[in-house]
C-alpha positions as CSV (number, residue, x, y, z in Angstrom):
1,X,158.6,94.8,90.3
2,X,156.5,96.4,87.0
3,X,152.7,96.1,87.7
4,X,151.4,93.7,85.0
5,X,148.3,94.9,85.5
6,X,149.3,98.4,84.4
7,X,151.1,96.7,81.1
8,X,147.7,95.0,80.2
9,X,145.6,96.0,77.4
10,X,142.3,98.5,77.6
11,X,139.0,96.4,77.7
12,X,137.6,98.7,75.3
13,X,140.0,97.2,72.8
14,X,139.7,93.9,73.6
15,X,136.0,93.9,73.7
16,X,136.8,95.3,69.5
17,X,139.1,93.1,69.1
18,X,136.7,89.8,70.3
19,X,133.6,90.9,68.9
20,X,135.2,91.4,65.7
21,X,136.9,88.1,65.5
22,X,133.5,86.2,66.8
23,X,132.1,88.0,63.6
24,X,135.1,88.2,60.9
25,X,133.4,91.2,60.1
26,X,134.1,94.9,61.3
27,X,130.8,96.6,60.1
28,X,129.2,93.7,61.7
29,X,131.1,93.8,65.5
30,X,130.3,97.8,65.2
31,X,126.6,96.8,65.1
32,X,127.0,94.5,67.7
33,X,128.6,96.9,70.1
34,X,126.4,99.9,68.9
35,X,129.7,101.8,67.7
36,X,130.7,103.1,64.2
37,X,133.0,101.0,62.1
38,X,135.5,103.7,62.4
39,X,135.6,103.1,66.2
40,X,136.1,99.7,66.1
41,X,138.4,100.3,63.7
42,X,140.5,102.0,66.1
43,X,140.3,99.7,69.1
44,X,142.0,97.2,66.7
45,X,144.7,99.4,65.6
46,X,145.0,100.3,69.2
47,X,145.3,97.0,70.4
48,X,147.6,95.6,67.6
49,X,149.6,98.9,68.3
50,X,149.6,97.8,72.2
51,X,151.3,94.5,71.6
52,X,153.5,95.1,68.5
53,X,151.7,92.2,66.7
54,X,149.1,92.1,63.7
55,X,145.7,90.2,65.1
56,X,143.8,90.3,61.4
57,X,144.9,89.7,58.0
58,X,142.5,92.4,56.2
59,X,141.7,92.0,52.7
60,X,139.3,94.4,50.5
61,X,135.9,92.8,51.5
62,X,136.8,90.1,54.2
63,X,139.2,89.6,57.4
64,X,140.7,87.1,59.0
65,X,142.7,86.0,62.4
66,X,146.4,85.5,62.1
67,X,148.0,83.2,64.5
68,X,148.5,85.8,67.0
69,X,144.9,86.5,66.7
70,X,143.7,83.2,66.9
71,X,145.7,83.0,70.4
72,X,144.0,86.1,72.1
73,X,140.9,85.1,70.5
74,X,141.0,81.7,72.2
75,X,142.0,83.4,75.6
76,X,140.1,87.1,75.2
77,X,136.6,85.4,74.1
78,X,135.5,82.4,77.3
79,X,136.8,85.4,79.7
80,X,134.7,88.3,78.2
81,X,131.9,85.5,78.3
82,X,132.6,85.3,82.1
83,X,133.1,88.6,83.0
84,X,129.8,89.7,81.2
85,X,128.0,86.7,83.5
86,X,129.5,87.4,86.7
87,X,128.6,91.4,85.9
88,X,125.1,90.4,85.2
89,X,125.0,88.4,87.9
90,X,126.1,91.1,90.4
91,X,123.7,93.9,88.7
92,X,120.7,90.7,89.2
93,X,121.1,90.3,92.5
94,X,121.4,94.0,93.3
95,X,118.5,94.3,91.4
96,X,115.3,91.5,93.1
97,X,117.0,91.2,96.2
98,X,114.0,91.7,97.9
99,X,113.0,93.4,101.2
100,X,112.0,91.3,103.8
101,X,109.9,91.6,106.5
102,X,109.2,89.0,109.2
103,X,105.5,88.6,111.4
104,X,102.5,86.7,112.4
105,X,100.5,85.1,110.6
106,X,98.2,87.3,111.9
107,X,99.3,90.4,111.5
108,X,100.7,89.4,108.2
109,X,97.6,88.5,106.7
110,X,95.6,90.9,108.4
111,X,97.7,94.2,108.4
112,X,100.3,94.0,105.8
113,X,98.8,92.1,103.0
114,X,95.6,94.9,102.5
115,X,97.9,97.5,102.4
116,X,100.6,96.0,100.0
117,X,99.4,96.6,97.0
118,X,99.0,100.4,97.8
119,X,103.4,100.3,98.0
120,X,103.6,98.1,95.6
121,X,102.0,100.8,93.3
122,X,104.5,103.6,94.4
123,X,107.4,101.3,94.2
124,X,107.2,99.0,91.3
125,X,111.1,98.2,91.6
126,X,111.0,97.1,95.0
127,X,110.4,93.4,95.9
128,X,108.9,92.6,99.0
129,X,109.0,88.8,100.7
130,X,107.1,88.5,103.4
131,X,108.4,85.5,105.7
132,X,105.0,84.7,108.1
133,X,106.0,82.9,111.3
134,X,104.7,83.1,115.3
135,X,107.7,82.0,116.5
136,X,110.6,84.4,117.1
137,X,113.5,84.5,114.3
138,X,116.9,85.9,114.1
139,X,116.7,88.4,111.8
140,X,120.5,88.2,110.6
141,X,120.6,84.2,110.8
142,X,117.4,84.4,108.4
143,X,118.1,87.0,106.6
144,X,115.3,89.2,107.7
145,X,115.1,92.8,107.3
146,X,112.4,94.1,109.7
147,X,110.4,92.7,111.7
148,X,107.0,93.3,113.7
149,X,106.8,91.6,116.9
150,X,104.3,91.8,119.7
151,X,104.8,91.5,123.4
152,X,106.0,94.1,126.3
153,X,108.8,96.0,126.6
154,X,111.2,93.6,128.5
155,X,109.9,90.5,125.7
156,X,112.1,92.8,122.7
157,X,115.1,94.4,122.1
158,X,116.2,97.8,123.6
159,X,115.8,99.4,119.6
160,X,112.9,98.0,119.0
161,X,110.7,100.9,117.4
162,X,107.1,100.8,119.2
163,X,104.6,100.7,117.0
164,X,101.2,100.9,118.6
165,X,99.4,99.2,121.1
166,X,96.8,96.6,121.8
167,X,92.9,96.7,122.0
168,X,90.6,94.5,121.9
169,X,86.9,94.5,121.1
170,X,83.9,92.4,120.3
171,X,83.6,92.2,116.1
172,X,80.8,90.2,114.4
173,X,79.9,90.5,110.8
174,X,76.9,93.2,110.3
175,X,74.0,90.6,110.1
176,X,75.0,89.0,112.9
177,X,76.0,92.2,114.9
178,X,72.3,93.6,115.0
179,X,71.3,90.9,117.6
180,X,74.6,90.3,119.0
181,X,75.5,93.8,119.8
182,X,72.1,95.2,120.9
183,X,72.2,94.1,124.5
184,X,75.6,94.2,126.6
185,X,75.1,90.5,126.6
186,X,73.9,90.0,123.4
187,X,77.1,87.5,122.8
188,X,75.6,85.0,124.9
189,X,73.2,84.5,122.2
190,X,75.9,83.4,119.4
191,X,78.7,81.1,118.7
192,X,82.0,82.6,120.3
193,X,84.6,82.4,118.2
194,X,87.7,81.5,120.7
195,X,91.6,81.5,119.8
196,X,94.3,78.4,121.2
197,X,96.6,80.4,122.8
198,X,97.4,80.0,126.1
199,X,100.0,82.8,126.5
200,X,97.1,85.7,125.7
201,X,94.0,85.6,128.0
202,X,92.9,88.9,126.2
203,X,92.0,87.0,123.7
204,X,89.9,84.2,125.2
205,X,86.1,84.5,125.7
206,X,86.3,83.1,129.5
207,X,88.2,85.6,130.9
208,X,86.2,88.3,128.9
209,X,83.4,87.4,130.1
210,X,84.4,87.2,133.5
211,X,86.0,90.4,133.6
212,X,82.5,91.9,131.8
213,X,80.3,90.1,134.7
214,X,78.9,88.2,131.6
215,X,79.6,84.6,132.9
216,X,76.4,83.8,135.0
217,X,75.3,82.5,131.7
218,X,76.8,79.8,128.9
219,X,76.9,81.1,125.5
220,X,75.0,79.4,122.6
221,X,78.3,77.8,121.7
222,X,82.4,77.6,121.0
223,X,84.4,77.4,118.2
224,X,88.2,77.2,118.4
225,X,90.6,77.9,115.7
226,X,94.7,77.7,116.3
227,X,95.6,81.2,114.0
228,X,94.3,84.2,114.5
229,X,93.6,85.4,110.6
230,X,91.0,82.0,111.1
231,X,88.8,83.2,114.0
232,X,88.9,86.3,112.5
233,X,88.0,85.0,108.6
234,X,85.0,83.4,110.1
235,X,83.9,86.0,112.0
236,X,83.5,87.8,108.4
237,X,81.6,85.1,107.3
238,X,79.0,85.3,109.9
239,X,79.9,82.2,112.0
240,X,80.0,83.8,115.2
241,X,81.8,86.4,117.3
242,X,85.1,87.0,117.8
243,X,87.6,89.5,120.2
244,X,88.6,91.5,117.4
245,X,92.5,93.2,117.7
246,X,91.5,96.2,116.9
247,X,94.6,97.5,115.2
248,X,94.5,94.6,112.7
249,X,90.8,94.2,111.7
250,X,90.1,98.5,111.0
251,X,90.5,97.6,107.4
252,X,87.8,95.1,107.7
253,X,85.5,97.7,109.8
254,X,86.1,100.3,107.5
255,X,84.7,98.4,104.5
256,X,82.0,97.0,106.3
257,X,82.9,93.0,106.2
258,X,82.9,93.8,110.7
259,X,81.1,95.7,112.9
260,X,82.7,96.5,116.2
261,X,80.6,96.5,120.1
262,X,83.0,99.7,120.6
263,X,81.8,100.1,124.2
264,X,82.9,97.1,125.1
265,X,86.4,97.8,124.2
266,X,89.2,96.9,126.6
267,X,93.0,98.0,126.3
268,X,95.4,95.6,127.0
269,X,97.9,97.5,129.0
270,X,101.7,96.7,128.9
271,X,101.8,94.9,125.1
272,X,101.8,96.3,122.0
273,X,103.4,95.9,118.8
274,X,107.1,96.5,117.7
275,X,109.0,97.4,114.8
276,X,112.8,95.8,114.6
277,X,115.4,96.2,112.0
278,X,118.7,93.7,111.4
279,X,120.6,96.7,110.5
280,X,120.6,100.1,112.2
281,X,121.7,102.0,108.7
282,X,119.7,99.3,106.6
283,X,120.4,99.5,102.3
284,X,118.2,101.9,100.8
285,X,115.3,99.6,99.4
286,X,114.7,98.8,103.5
287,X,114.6,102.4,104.1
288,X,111.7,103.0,102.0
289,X,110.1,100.2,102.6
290,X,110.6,100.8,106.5
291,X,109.5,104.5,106.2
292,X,106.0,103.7,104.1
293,X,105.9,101.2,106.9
294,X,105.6,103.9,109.7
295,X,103.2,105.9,107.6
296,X,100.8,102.9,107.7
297,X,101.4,102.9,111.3
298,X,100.7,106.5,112.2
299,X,97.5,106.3,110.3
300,X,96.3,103.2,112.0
301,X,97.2,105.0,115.5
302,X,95.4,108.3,114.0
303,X,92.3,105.9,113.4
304,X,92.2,103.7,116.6
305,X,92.3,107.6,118.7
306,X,88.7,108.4,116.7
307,X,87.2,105.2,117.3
């Protein structure tokens, strides 16, 4: 049996042929298309030729559709129409389909988001949605490229890329660090700025202050917030002190909005930070994204080691 796709007519042609007839004008399909009126010319010769019918009546300054044309016309033009759609529509969503990387709140807010703007710069074409959530996602269920995720070793997957780890220090903003900072005690004297979260003791001020022999006192007072990105935020604004994550708030030390009681600082042994992808050979927007990622990684570990 013949192929009747093999019998049907080029596209070029048709796309002459329809542009033309939209136009019943020649010189003004050739502008349309961006050819010479010669070449269009030819793709309607070429056509009519193909199916042993005349599609125009021509006359000296005008054309017009015979019935054979009218007929293509009718069927040629809405499927062009469509076939330009569904291409645009393809190239579109190859196009902004954005990268999309999955994390806390707080290490969304307070890792990614200062250093965004730097990739965003080198990659202008590259779209980035960044999906903030503390609970754990399925990356392929929610269409999520990478993800950071914090916790041990046996809490993520077996490819999970480690990232760095976790330390944890005393941060207050500069005014308020002179005094609290000057003694080893000197917290005692200021609001402690304390995080809801059960799971992590690390960052609680009771335990802290057990484990620094610092509880024979009470402090001046408590203030609890529910996301991390809060305790820290009012920590900049001079409210009180906080248990800074020392990965995530070196953007705010190095610009001077915290200042860090760096003897006091305590590693948190066993948990760190993680790195997962939903692909192993990810698509090549992913790739880069992933890659500038672990740059901004080795230069936060390269900064934590000098502290």
């Amino acid at each position: 049996m013949q192929n009747r796709l093999v019998s049907l007519p080029p596209l070029d042609a048709l796309r002459g042929f329809v542009a033309a007839a939209r136009r019943l004008s020649i010189t003004a399909a050739a502008a349309d298309l961006c050819l010479t009126q010669s070449a269009v010319s030819r793709q309607i010769q070429a056509l009519e030729e193909r199916l042993g019918v005349q599609l125009f009546i021509r006359n000296s300054r005008s054309i017009a559709l015979t019935e054979a044309g009218e007929q293509l016309f009718h069927l040629a033009s809405p499927w062009l129409d469509k076939l330009a759609d569904l291409s645009d529509a393809l190239q579109q969503e190859k196009r902004i389909k954005p990268v999309t990387i999955s994390a806390s709140i707080g290490v969304a807010s307070l890792w990614i988001l200062p250093r965004l703007g730097a990739f965003q710069a080198a990659h202008p074409n590259i779209d980035i949605r960044l999906a903030t959530s503390n609970r754990l996602v399925d990356l392929k269920q929610d269409e999520v490229d990478l993800a950071i995720r914090y916790g041990g070793r046996t809490h993520v997957p077996d490819d999970a890329l480690h990232l760095f780890g976790e330390a944890v220090v005393p941060v207050a903003s500069r005014a308020l660090a002179e005094t609290a900072f000057k003694q080893p005690d000197g917290v005692l004297d200021h609001v402690l700025l304390d995080l809801d979260d059960r799971g992590r003791t690390w960052l609680h001020w009771m335990p802290w202050l057990s484990a620094h022999n610092m509880n024979r006192r009470p402090p001046k007072g408590y203030l609890h917030f529910n996301q991390y990105d809060q305790v820290i935020q009012a920590a900049i604004e001079g409210h009180g002190v906080a248990l800074g994550r020392l990965a995530l708030v070196l953007p705010m030390l190095k610009d001077g909005r915290l200042a860090a009681q760096m003897d006091q600082r305590m590693q948190v042994e066993g948990y760190g930070y993680w790195l997962l992808q939903a692909a192993p050979h990810p698509r090549p927007d992913v790739a880069v994204f992933r890659d500038w990622l672990l740059q901004q990684v080795a230069q936060t570990s390269q900064q934590m080691a000098v502290l």
